[in-house]
C-alpha positions in Angstrom: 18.2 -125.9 64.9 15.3 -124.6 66.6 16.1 -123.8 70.2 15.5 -124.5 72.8 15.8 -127.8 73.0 14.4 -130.7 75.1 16.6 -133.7 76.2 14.2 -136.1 78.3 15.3 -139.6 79.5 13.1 -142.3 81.8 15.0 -142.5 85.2 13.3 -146.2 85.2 13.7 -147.7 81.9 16.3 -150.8 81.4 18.0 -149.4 78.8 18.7 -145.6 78.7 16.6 -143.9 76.2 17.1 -140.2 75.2 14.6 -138.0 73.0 15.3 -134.5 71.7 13.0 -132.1 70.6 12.8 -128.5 69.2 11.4 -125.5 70.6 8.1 -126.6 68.5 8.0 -129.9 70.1 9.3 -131.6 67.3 11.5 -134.5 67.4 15.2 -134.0 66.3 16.9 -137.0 67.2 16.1 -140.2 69.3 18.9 -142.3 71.5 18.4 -146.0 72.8 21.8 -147.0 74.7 22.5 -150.8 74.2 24.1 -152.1 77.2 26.9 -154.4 78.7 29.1 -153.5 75.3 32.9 -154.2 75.6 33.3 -150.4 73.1 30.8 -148.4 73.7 28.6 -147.5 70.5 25.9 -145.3 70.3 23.0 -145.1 67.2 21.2 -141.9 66.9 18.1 -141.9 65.0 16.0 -139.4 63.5 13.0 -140.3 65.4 12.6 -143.6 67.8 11.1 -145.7 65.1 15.0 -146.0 64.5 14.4 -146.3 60.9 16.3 -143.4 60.1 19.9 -143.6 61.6 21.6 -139.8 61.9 24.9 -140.5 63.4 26.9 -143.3 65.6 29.3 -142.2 68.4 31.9 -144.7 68.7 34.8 -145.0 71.6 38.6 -145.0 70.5 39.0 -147.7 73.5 37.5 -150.3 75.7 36.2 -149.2 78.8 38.7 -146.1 79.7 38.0 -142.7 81.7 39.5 -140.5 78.9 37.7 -142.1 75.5 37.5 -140.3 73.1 33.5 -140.8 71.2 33.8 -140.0 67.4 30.5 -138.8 65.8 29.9 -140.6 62.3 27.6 -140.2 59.9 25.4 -143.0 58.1 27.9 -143.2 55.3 31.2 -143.1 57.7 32.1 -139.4 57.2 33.7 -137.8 60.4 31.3 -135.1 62.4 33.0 -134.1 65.3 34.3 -135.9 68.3 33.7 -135.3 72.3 36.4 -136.5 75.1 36.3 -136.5 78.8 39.0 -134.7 80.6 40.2 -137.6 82.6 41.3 -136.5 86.4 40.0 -133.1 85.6 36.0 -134.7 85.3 36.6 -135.9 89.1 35.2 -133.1 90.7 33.5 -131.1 88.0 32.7 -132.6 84.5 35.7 -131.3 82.1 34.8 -132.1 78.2 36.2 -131.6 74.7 34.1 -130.8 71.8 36.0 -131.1 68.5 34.0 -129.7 65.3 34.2 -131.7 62.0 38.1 -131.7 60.8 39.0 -130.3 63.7 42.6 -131.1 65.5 42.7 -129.0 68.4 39.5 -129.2 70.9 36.6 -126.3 69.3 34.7 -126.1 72.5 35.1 -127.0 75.9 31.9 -127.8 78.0 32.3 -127.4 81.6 30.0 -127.8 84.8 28.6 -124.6 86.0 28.9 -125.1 89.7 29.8 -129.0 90.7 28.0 -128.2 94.6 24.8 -128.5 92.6 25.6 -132.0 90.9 27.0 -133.2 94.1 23.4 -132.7 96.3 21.4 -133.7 93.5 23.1 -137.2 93.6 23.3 -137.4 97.2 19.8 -136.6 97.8 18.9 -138.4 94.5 19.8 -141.9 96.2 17.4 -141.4 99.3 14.5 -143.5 98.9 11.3 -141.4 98.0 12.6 -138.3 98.6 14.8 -138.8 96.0 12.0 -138.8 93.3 11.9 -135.0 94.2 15.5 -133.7 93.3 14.4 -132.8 89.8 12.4 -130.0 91.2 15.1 -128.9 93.9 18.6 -128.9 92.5 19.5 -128.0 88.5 23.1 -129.1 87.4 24.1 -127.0 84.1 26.8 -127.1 82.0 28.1 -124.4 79.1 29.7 -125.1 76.3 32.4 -122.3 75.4 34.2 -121.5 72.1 37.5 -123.1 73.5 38.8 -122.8 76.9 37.2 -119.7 78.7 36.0 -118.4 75.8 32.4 -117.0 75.0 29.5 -119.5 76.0 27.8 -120.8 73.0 25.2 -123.3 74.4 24.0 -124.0 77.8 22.4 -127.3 79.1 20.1 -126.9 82.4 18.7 -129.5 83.8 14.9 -129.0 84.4 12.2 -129.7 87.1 10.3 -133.3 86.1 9.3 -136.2 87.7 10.5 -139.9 87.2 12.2 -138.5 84.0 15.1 -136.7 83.4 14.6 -133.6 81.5 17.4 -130.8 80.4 16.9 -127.4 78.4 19.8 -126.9 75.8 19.5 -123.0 74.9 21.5 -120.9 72.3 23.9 -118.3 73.7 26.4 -117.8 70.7 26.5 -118.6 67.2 27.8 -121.9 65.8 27.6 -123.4 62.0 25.7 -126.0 61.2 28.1 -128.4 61.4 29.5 -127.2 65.1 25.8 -127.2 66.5 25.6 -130.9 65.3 29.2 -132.0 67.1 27.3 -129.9 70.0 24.2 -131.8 70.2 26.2 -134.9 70.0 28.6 -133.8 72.6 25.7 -133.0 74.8 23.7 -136.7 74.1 26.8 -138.5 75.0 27.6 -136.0 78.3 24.2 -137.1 79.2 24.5 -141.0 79.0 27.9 -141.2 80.8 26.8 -138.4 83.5 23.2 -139.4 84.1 24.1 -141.9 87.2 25.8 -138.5 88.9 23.4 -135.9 88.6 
């Protein structure tokens, strides 16, 4: 992949929309969230046409604070997984990133400083001047080769207006494959965290 890359979502659309794209502007993949579904399932498209489908992520359960989202691609084949820490996500975002074939949890992607996210969705909430946050307060989260180990990616979220926009920049190596279950990881992060910061 060509980082950096761009994750930009409409703060005011009905259905949550996500588009990534490369360092060169190009577009990588393209995410429209259906809504009021019982199991969660998410289509990622090449490009937002949506002719092209690139992956699904798919709950384990109905409605649950530790789901576990399995990435799949277009022919069913297993590409990683992401799970929310469940008591541990309270107070500062806590996920698992597990790489294709992977048992045990490959990366662990953790809020930088929860203080930050905290403001940004207090302030976030006060009429017009909470159109303004995105250029005052910038939540982050880093992804690290299991727990505590060397940062690998690094998601920032970045000044814009009436749009949500985060940076996703290379630290570390990571195969093909694990960049993928990252960039995944990071899409769905984004759609269940976007109403708190």
């Amino acid at each position: 992949m060509n980082y950096p890359l761009t994750f930009r979502f409409k703060l005011l659309a009905f259905s949550p929309q996500i588009y990534v794209t490369d360092a060169e502007g190009r577009t990588v993949c393209y995410v429209k969230q259906k809504l009021f579904r019982f199991r969660e399932k998410v289509e990622v498209f090449t490009d937002d046409s949506r002719q092209t489908l690139l992956a699904t992520i798919e709950a384990d359960r109905i409605i649950d604070w530790s789901a576990r989202y399995t990435f799949r691609s277009p022919s069913g084949q297993e590409l990683g997984a992401v799970g929310r820490r469940g008591l541990k996500s309270l107070w500062r975002a806590h996920y698992d990133v597990f790489a294709p074939g992977a048992q045990t949890p490959t990366f662990a992607i953790q809020e930088a400083n929860p203080f930050v996210k905290m403001l940004d969705g207090m302030v976030g909430n006060i009429p017009v001047i909470g159109m303004f946050t995105g250029y005052m307060l910038h939540p982050s989260y880093i992804a690290t080769r299991g727990e505590g180990g060397a940062p690998v990616v690094t998601l920032t979220k970045q000044p814009a207006f009436l749009e949500g926009r985060f940076g996703l920049t290379q630290q570390s190596p990571a195969d093909d494959g694990e960049q993928l279950a990252l960039l995944l990881s990071f899409l769905m992060m984004n759609l269940l965290e976007r109403a708190r910061g």
